[in-house]
C-alpha positions in Angstrom: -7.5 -5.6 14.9 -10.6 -6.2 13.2 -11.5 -4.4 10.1 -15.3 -3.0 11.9 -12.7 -1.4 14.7 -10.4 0.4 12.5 -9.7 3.8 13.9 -10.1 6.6 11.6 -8.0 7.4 8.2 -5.7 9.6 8.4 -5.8 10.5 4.6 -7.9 10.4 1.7 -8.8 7.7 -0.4 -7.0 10.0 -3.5 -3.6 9.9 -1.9 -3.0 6.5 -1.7 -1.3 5.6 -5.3 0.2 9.1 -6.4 3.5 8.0 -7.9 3.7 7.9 -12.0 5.8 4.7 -11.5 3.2 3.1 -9.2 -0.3 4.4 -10.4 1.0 2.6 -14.0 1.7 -0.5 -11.8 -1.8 -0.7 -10.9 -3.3 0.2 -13.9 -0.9 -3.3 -15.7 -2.0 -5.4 -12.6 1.3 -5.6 -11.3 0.7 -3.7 -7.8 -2.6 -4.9 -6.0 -1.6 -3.4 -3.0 0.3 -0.3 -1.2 1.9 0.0 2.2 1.3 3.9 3.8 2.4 4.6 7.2 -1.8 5.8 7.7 -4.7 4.5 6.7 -5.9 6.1 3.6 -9.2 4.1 2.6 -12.1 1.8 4.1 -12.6 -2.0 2.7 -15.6 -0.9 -0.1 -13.8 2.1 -1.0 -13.1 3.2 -4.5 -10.0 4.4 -6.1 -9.9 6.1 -9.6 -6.8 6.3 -11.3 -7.0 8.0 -14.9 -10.5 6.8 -15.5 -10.1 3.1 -14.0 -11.8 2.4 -10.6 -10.2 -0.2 -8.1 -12.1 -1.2 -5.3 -10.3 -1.6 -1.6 -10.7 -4.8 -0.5 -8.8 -5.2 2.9 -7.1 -3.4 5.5 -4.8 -4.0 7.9 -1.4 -2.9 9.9 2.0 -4.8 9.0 5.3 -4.3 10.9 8.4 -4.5 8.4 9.9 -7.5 10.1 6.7 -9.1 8.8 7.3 -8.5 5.0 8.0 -11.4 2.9 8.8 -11.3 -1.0 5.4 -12.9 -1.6 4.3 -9.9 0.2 5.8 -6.7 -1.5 5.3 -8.9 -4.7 1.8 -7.0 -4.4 3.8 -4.1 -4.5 4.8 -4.9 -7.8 8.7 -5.6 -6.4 10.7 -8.8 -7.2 11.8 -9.1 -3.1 12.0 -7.4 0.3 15.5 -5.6 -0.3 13.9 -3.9 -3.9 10.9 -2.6 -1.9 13.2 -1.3 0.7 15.4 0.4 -1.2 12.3 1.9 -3.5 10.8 3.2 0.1 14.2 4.5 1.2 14.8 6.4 -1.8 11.5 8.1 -1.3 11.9 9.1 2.5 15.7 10.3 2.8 16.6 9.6 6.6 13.8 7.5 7.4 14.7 4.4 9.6 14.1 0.6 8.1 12.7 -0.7 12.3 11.2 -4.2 11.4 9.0 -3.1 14.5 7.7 -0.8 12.2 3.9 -0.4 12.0 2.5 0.4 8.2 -0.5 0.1 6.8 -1.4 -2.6 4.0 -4.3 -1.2 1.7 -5.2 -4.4 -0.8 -7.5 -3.7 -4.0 -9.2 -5.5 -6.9 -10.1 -3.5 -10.3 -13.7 -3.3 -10.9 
C-alpha cells in the first residue's frame, strides 16, 4: 500500500507515544519508531513530546511474523522476544498471530 492511499487514522497524532517508559525512549534517540494496531499519524506529521517535536516520516502496515530484531531495535528493544513480552505485558490476553497486521509509525526529531 502506497503511502498517497493510506486509509484514514484511526487515532490522533497525540496518542501515539503515551508511555513514561517510551516517550523518554524517544526523547534519548533510542525509539525512532512505534508499532499501534491503527494508524495514528500522516508522513509530515508532527509529534510533541514535553516540548520536543519529532516529525513522522513513514508509514506503513507490518504483520508480526515480519519483525526482525533490527526491526523492534527502533523500538528501543534488544530483540523480537523483549518487544513481545513488553507488548504482552501491556495487553493481557491479547494473541501473539505472526499474521498479525500493525501499524509501523517511523520519526526523525526536528
Amino acid at each position: 500500500m502506497s503511502e498517497t492511499a493510506l486509509p484514514p487514522k484511526t487515532c490522533s497524532i497525540d496518542q501515539l507515544v503515551t508511555k513514561e517508559n517510551d516517550v523518554e525512549k524517544v526523547l534519548s534517540g533510542e525509539k525512532t519508531a512505534t508499532r499501534r494496531n491503527g494508524r495514528y499519524a500522516d508522513v509530515g506529521e508532527i509529534m510533541e513530546l514535553k516540548g520536543r517535536k519529532f516529525e513522522i516520516t513513514k508509514v506503513y502496515q507490518q504483520s508480526l511474523g515480519e519483525l526482525t530484531d533490527e526491526a523492534v531495535q527502533t523500538e528501543g528493544y534488544p530483540n523480537v522476544e523483549a518487544y513481545k513480552n513488553y507488548i504482552l505485558s501491556m495487553h493481557a490476553g491479547m494473541p501473539w498471530l505472526p499474521h498479525m497486521k500493525v501499524w509501523v509509525h517511523e520519526f526523525r526529531a526536528v
